[in-house]
C-alpha positions as CSV (number, residue, x, y, z in Angstrom):
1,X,-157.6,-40.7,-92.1
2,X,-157.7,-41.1,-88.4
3,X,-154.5,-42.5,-86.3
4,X,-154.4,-45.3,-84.0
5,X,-152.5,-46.5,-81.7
6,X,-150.7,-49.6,-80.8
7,X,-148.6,-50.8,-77.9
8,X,-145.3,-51.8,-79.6
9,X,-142.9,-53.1,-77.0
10,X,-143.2,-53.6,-72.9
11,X,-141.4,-53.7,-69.4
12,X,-141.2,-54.2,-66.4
13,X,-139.2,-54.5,-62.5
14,X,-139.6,-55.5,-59.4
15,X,-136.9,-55.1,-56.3
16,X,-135.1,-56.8,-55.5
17,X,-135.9,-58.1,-51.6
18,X,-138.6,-61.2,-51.6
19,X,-141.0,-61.0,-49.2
20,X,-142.3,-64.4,-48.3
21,X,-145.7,-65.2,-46.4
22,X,-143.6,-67.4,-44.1
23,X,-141.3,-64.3,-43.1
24,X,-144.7,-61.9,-42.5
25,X,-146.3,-64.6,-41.0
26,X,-143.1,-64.5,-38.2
27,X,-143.7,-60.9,-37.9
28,X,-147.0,-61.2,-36.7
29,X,-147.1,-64.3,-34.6
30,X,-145.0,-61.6,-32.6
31,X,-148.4,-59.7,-32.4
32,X,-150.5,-62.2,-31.7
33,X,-151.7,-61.9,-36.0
34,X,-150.4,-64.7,-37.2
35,X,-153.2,-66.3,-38.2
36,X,-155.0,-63.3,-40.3
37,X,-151.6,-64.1,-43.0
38,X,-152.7,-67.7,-43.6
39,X,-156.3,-66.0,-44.1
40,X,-155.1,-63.6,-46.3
41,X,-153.3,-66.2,-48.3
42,X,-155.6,-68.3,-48.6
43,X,-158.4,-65.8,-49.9
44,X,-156.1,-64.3,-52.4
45,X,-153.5,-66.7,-53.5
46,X,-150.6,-64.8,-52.9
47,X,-147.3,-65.9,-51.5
48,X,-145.1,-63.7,-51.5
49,X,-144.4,-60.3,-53.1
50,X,-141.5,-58.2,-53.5
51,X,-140.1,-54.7,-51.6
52,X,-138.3,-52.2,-52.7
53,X,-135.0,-50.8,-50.6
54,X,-135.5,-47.8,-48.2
55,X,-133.4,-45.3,-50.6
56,X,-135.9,-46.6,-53.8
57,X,-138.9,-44.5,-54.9
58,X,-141.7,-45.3,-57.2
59,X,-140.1,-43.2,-59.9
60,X,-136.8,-45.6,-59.5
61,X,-139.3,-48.5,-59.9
62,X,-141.0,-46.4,-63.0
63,X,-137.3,-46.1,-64.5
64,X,-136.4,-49.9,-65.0
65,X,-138.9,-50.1,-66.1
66,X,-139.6,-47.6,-68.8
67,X,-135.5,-48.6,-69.9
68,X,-136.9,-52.0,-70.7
69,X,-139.5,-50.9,-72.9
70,X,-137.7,-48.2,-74.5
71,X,-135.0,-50.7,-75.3
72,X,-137.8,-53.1,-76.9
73,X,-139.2,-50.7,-78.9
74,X,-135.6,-49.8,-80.6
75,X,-136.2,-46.0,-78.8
76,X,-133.8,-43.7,-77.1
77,X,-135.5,-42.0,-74.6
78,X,-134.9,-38.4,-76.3
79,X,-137.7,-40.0,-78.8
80,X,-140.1,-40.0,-76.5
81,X,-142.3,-37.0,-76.8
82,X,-144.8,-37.5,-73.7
83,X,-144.8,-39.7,-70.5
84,X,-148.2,-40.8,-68.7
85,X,-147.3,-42.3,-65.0
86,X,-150.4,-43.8,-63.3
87,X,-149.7,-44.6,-59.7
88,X,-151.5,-43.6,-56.2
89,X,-147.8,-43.7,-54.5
90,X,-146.0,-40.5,-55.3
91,X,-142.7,-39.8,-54.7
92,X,-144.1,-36.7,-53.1
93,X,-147.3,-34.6,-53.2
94,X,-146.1,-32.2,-56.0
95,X,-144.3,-32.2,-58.4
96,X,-146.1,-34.9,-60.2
97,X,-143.8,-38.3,-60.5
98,X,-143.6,-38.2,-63.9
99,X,-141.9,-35.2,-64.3
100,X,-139.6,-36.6,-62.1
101,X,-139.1,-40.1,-64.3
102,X,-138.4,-37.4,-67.5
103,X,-135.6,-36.0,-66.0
104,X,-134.2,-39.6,-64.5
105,X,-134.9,-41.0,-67.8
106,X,-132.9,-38.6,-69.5
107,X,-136.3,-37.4,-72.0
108,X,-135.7,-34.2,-72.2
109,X,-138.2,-33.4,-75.0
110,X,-141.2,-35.5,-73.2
111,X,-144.3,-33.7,-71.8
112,X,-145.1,-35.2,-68.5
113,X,-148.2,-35.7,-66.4
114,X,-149.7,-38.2,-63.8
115,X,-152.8,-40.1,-63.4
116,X,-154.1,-41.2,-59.9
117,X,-157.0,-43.4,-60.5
118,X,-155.1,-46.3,-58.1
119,X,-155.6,-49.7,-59.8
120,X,-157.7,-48.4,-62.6
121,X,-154.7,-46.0,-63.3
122,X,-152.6,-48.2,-66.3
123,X,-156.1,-48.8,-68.4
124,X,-156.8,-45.5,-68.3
125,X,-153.6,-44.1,-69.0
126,X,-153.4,-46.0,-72.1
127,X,-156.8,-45.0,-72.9
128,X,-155.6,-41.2,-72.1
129,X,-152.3,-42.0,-75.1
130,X,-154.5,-43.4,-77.8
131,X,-156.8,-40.5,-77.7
132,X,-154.1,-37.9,-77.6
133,X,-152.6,-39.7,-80.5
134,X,-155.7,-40.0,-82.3
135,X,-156.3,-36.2,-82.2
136,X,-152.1,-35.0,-82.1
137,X,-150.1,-35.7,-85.4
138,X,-146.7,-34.6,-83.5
139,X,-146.9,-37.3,-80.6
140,X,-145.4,-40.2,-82.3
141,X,-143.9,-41.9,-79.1
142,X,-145.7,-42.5,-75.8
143,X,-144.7,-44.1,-72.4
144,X,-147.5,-45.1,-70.3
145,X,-145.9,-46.2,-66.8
146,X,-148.3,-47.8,-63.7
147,X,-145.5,-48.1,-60.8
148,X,-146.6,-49.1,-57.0
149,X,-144.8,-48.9,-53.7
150,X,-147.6,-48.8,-51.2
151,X,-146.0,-50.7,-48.6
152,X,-143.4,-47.8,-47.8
153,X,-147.1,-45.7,-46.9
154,X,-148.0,-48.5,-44.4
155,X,-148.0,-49.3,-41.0
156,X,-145.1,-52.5,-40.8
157,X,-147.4,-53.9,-38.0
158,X,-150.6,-53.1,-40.1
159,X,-152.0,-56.5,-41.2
160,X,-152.8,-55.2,-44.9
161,X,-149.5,-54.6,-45.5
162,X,-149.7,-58.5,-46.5
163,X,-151.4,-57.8,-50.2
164,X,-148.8,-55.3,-51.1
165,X,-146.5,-55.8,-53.6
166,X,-143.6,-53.3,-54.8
167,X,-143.3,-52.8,-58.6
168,X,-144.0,-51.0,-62.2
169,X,-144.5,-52.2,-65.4
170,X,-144.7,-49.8,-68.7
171,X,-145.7,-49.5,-72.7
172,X,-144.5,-47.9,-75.6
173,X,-147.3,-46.8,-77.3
174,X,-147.6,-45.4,-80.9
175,X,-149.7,-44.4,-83.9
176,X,-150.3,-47.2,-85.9
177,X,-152.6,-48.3,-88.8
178,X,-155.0,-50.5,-87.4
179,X,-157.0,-50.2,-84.5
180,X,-154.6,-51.4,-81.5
181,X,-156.3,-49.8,-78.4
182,X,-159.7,-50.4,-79.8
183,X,-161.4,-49.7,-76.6
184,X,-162.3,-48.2,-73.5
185,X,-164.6,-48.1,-70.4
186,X,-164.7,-46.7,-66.8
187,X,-166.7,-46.7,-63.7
188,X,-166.7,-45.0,-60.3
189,X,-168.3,-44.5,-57.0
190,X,-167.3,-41.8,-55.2
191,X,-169.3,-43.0,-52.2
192,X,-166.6,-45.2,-51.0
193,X,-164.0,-42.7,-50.9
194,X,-163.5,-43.2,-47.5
195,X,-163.4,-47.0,-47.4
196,X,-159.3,-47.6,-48.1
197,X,-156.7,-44.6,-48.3
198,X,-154.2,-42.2,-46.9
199,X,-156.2,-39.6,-44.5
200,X,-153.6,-36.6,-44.2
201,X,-151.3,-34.7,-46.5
202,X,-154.0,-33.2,-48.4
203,X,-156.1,-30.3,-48.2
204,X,-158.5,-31.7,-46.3
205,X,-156.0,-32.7,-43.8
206,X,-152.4,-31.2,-44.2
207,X,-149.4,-33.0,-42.7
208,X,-149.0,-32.1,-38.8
209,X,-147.4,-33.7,-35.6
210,X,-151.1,-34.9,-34.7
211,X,-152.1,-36.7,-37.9
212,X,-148.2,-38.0,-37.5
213,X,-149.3,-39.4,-34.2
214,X,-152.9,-40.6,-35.1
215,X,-150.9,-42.7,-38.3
216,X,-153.1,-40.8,-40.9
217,X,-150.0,-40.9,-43.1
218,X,-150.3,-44.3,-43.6
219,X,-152.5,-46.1,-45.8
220,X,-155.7,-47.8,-44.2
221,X,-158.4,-49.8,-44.7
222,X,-161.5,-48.1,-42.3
223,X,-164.0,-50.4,-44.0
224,X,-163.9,-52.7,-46.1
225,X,-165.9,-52.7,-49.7
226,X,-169.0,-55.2,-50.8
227,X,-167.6,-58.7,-51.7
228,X,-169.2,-58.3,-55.3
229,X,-167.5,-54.7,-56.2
230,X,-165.0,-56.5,-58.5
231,X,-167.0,-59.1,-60.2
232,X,-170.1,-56.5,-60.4
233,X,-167.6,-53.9,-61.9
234,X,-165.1,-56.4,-63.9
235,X,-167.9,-57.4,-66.0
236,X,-169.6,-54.4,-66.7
237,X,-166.7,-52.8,-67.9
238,X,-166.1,-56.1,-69.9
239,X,-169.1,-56.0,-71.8
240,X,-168.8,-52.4,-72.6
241,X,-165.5,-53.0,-74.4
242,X,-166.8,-56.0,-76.1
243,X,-170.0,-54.2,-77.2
244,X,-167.5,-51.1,-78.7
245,X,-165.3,-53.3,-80.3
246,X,-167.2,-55.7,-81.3
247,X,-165.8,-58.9,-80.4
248,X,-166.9,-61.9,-77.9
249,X,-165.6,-63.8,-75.1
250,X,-164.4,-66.5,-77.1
251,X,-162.3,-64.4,-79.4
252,X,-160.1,-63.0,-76.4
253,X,-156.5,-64.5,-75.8
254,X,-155.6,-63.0,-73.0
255,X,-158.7,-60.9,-70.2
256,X,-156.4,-59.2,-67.3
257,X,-158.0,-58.5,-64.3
258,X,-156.2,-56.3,-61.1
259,X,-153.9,-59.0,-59.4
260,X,-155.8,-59.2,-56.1
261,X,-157.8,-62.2,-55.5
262,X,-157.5,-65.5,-57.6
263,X,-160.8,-66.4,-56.4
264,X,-162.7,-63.4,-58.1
265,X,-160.8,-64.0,-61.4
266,X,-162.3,-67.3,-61.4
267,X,-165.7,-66.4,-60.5
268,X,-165.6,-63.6,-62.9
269,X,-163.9,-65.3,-66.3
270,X,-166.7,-68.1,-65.3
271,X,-170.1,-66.0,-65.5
272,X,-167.8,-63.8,-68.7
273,X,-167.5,-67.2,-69.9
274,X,-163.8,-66.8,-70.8
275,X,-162.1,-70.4,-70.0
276,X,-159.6,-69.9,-66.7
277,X,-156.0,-70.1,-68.6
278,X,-156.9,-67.3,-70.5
279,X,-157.8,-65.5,-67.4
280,X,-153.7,-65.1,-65.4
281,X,-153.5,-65.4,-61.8
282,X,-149.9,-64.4,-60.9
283,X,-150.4,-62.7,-57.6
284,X,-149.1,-66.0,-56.1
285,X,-145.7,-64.9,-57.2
286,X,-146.2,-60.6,-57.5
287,X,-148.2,-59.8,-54.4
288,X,-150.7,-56.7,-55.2
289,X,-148.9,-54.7,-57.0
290,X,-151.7,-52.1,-57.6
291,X,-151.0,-49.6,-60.0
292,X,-148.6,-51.4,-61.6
293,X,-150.2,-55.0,-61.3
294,X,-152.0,-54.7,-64.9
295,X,-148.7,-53.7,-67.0
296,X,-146.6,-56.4,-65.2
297,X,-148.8,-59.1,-65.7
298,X,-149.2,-58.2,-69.4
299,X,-145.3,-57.9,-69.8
300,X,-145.0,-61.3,-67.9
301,X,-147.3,-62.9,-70.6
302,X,-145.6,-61.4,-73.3
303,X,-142.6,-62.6,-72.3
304,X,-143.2,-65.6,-70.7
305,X,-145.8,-66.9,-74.2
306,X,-144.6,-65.0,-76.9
307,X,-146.8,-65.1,-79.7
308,X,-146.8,-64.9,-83.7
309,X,-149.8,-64.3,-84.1
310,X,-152.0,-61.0,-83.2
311,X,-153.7,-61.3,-79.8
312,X,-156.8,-59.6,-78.3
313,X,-156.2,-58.9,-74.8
314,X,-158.8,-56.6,-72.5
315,X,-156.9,-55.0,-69.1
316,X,-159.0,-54.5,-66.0
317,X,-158.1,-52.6,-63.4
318,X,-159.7,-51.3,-60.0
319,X,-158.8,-49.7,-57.2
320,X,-159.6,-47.4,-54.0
321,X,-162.5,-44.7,-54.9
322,X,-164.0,-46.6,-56.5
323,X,-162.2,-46.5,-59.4
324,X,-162.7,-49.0,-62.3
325,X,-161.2,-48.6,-66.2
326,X,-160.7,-50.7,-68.9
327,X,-159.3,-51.1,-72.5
328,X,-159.3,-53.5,-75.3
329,X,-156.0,-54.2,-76.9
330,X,-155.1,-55.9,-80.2
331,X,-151.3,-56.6,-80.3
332,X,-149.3,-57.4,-83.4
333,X,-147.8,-60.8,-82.9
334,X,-143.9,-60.8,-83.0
335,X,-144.0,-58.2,-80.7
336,X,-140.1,-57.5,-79.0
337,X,-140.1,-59.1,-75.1
């Protein structure tokens, strides 16, 4: 008979400084900017997001929260026998981050790799778990991690450094009887590769005193994407997990879209035709949290509106690439938060 696999418990963290739109929009007046953060706010409903400390890394972020999880889930970390970390953010170029999270977390049995999809990294990291489970009798305890911490990759006096939010949010995922991750779609397009990103430290341009001085470490937007990319893609990807497992707007509880503009939630969930409180819009309080915004949300709903009974849920994410994944998710109600 073939496995399945079903998220079983959740987590997440967040640092511990608050970052408020008022304290930002000080910073800039000082430039001359502060304008662009009322702007900003007002396009995206955020208001404030949350930074981690200069000695934290993304896999310290990862590590809360794969402990919260873990402890939900009644598992020791020594249980777990492989760890997925989506995230654009590395602590470093190589070694991947995960490996890094294995030997912080203490799972010293646990197979390790990354995924770097940006925002579409969580979806399709969980996507990556049910397969492996579906085809691996031995894996019988997955982490899938999505941790951000883009702002420590920005320019401080870089406007954009507004949307980002510090964080990670994880899932303890395994093999199950019924059909738990019941589906999954992606999209990409590679032509705007060049649109949002980090320019040097790569092959294509190593790390050197000039890119230092040009600020190609640092994460920028050169140009920004087509106002419809999200909606466009969001819905797509939406109709292609519907269509594989079979179910209709109506019949979803929760639809998670990447954390990045309230106003394309709403436009989207409306022509989906999914009512607007089943669509969450809690960038007001996260920020951006990119790679990690899709696992945070769903642990904050978890938590926040526990549930009895089971719940169909779809995450969306999207990111810089153009990256775009997605996965259908039925969750046994009773679930630990």
């Amino acid at each position: 008979m073939a496995r399945s696999a079903s998220i079983v418990a959740t987590g997440r963290h967040l640092p511990g400084r608050c970052v408020t739109n008022d304290e930002l929009r000080a910073h800039f007046e000082r430039h001359g900017k502060g304008e662009v953060i009322d702007q900003f706010a007002e396009r995206s409903g955020i208001r404030q997001r949350w930074w981690a400390e200069p000695q934290e890394a993304t896999s310290d972020l990862a590590l809360h929260a794969a402990r919260q999880a873990l402890a939900r889930a009644g598992r020791k970390a020594k249980e777990v026998d492989l760890i997925i970390l989506g995230t654009d953010t590395p602590d470093q170029t190589t070694p991947a981050t995960s490996v890094i999270l294995q030997a912080k977390l203490g799972a010293s049995r646990a197979g390790t790799f990354d995924v770097g999809c940006a925002c579409a990294s969580f979806p399709t990291a969980l996507a990556i778990a049910a397969g492996l489970i579906a085809t691996n009798p031995q894996l019988r305890c997955v982490l899938v991690v999505g941790a951000y911490l883009m702002q420590r990759l920005a320019d401080p006096d870089d406007p954009m450094i507004f949307f980002y939010g510090d964080g990670a949010g994880a899932a303890v995922v395994e093999p199950s009887e019924t059909d738990g991750i019941c589906a999954s779609a992606f999209l990409a397009d590679g032509q705007y590769a060049d649109h949002w990103g980090i320019a040097a430290g790569g092959t294509r341009e190593p790390a050197s005193s000039s890119a230092l001085a040009q600020g190609h470490h640092q994460v920028r937007l050169k140009e920004r994407y087509p106002p419809e990319i999200n909606q466009v893609g969001w819905s797509q990807l939406f109709h292609e997990l519907a269509a594989g497992a079979q179910f209709q707007a109506t019949d979803v509880d929760w639809a998670i879209f990447t954390q990045v503009n309230a106003d394309t939630i709403t436009t989207t969930s409306a022509e989906l035709g999914i009512p607007l409180e089943k669509a969450p819009r809690l960038m007001d309080y996260y920020g951006y949290t990119g790679s990690a915004c899709i696992p945070i949300t769903l642990d904050h709903l978890l938590e926040s509106q526990p549930s009895t009974d089971d719940q169909l849920i779809t995450l969306i994410g999207s990111g810089v690439g153009y990256n775009m994944a997605g996965v259908a998710v039925r969750l046994a109600g009773g679930m630990a938060t």
